[in-house]
Phi, psi and omega in degrees: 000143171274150176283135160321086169019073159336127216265149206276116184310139162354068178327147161246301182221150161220129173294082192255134173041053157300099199273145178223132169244162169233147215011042178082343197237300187305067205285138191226315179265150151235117198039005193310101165282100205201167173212149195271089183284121164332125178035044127313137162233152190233148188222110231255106184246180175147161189278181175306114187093026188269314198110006167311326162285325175280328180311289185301351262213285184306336174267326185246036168047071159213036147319296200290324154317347188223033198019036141292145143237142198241121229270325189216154176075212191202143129268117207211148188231136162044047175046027178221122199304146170219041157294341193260330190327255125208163196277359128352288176274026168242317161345308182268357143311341185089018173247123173284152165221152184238101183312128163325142158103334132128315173049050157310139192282094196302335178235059142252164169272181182288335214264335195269339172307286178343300211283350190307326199306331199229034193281340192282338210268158180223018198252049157084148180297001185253342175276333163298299178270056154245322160282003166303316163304278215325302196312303176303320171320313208245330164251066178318303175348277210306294190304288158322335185248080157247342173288336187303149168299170176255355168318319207273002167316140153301177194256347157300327185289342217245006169280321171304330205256345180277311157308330188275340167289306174314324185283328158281008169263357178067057201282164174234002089226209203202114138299119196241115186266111193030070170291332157287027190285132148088346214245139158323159151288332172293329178303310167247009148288299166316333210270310207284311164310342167231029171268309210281294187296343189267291192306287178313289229267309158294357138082359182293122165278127146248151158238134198231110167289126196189133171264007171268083193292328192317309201276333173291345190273315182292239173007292146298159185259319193223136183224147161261168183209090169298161154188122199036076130062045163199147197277148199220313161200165199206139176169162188303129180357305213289307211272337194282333189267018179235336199289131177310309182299305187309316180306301189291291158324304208245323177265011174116339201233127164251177159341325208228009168114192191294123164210161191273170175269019185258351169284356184283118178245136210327324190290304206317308162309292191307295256243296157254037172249002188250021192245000000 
């Protein structure tokens, strides 16, 4: 006898045909559409300048500081729009966005950066620092350097104190903008690994912009695949890291092997994933 059908996870946010300009003139998203499944983690790729970053950008309203706006569609958390919200309130909605660039409060310590994370929260100083622990749990690095400025921090370090910060605001999820940018590789396997654990054991959704499609596909459960500001195919991890195209274009390999990707040219893609 068959097992029943699984029941089809919770959307948490969904993105439907969303257009974005920039200084009025400039179109960067074109219909772009995706859905977030609750306590997931999801993966948004593509090369530099794809529009990955303005995707996330557009969910947590910080557009209007870099004069973008988003022009055609809806966005919604939990089946209720948060295009007008200001990114406050969507904070205390629970989505967090963690900036490309780690962007730390360079003349703070690592332990006063963290705590800025949870300036928004009203439930007592003993439920912070029980999440103050957790976060050193899962980051020791930040606990040993906690007394440190965080200027003088490494740059894992100072990717740890951006995530870990975000995890004091008690997010329910967390935009993550290229987190491996700038980072060893040991580096971001560990950065990754404990996205993957923060995600299982603390129940946190993510969604992640990152042009590393290798480490990302090994991680996420589901992934997109912008290019020039259109979603170009989408599908579960496991299928998307076996898809020939994806193997050839994003990791390096094709049939006759390993090649680069600058030998690759753009139409070639469009032509066969958009026809």
């Amino acid at each position: 006898m068959l097992d029943a059908a699984k029941p089809k996870p919770e959307t948490l946010l969904e993105i439907n045909n969303i257009e974005v300009i920039y200084n009025h003139v400039i179109l960067v998203l074109k219909g772009v559409s995706l859905h977030v499944p609750k306590g997931g983690i999801t993966a948004l790729l593509g090369g530099n300048g794809a529009g990955k970053t303005t995707t996330l950008k557009a969910i947590s309203n910080l557009l209007q500081s870099e004069r973008g706006e988003v022009t055609k569609g809806t966005i919604t958390f939990r089946d209720e729009s948060i295009t007008e919200l200001n990114p406050a309130a969507l904070v205390k909605r629970g989505v967090i966005q963690v900036m490309e660039g780690r962007h730390c409060f360079e003349h703070l310590t690592v332990e006063e950066n963290l705590l800025t994370g949870a300036y928004t929260r009203h439930d007592g100083r003993g439920a912070v620092d029980a999440d103050l622990q957790m976060v050193y749990d899962y980051f020791p690095r930040l606990k040993e350097r906690r007394k440190s400025q965080a200027g003088y921090t490494s740059g894992g370090e100072q990717q740890m104190v951006a995530i870990g910060r975000a995890m004091l605001a008690r997010p329910e999820m967390i935009l993550l903008d290229e987190p491996s940018m700038g980072l060893a590789p040991q580096l971001v396997e560990q950065i990754f690994g404990i996205v993957k654990r923060l995600n299982e054991e603390q129940g946190v959704t993510f969604l992640l912009a990152e042009q590393n499609t290798n480490v990302a596909l090994r991680f996420a459960h589901y992934g997109y695949i912008l290019e020039s500001g259109r979603i170009v195919m989408d599908g579960p991890a496991s299928e998307l890291r076996e898809n020939p195209d994806v193997k050839e274009f994003y990791l390096g390999m094709s049939e006759e092997g390993r090649k680069s990707f600058r030998d690759v040219r753009s139409y070639r893609r469009r032509k066969r994933w958009l026809a």
